[in-house]
N, C-alpha and C positions, 0 to 999 in steps of 0.2 A: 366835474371835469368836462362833460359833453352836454352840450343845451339842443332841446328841443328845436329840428330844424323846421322853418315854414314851407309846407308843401307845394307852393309855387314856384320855388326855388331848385327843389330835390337834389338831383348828386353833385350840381356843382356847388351849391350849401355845406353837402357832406363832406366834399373833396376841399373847400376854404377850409373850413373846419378842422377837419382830422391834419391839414398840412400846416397848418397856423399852429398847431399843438405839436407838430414835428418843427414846426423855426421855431419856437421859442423854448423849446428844448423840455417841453411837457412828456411829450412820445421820444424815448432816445432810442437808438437803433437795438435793435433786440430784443424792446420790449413786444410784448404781446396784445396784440387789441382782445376787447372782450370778446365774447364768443358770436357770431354772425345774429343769432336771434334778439342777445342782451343789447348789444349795439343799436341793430336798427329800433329797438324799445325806448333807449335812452336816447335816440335823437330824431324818436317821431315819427319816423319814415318806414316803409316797406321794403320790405328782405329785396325785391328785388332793386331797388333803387339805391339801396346799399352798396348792392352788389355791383350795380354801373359804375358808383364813385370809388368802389376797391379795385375797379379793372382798371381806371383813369388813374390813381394812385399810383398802379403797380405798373403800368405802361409810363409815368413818368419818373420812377426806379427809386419811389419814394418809402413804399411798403415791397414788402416779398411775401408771395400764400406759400404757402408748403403745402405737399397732401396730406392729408387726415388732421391737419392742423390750422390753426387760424394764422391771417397773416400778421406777418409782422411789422415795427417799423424798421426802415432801413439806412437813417439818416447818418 
């Protein structure tokens, strides 16, 4: 489901990525992304650069974090 992103690129890769998977209907709202570690694993990149494209996400009201939880999608 999640490919390897090129490190030149970093969170706006991650943010194509994870939101192209919410438009075509891969991520529906509710579901749950994998866990912050298994994520940035599977797409290459470092926890914190994850973390920049889940804030970009969640500032364009695509995903929702919750506390002690991972975020979700919100589509």
């Amino acid at each position: 489901m999640f490919q390897p992103v090129d490190h030149q690129k970093t969170a706006a890769a991650v943010v194509e990525q994870i939101e192209d998977l919410i438009l075509k209907g891969v991520l529906q709202s509710g579901d749950k992304l994998p866990a912050e570690r298994d994520l940035a694993e599977q797409l290459a990149v470092s926890r914190p650069v994850l973390r920049d494209a889940l804030k970009i996400l969640e500032d364009r009201k695509l995903i929702e974090a919750r506390r002690g939880g991972e975020p979700s999608s919100r589509t």
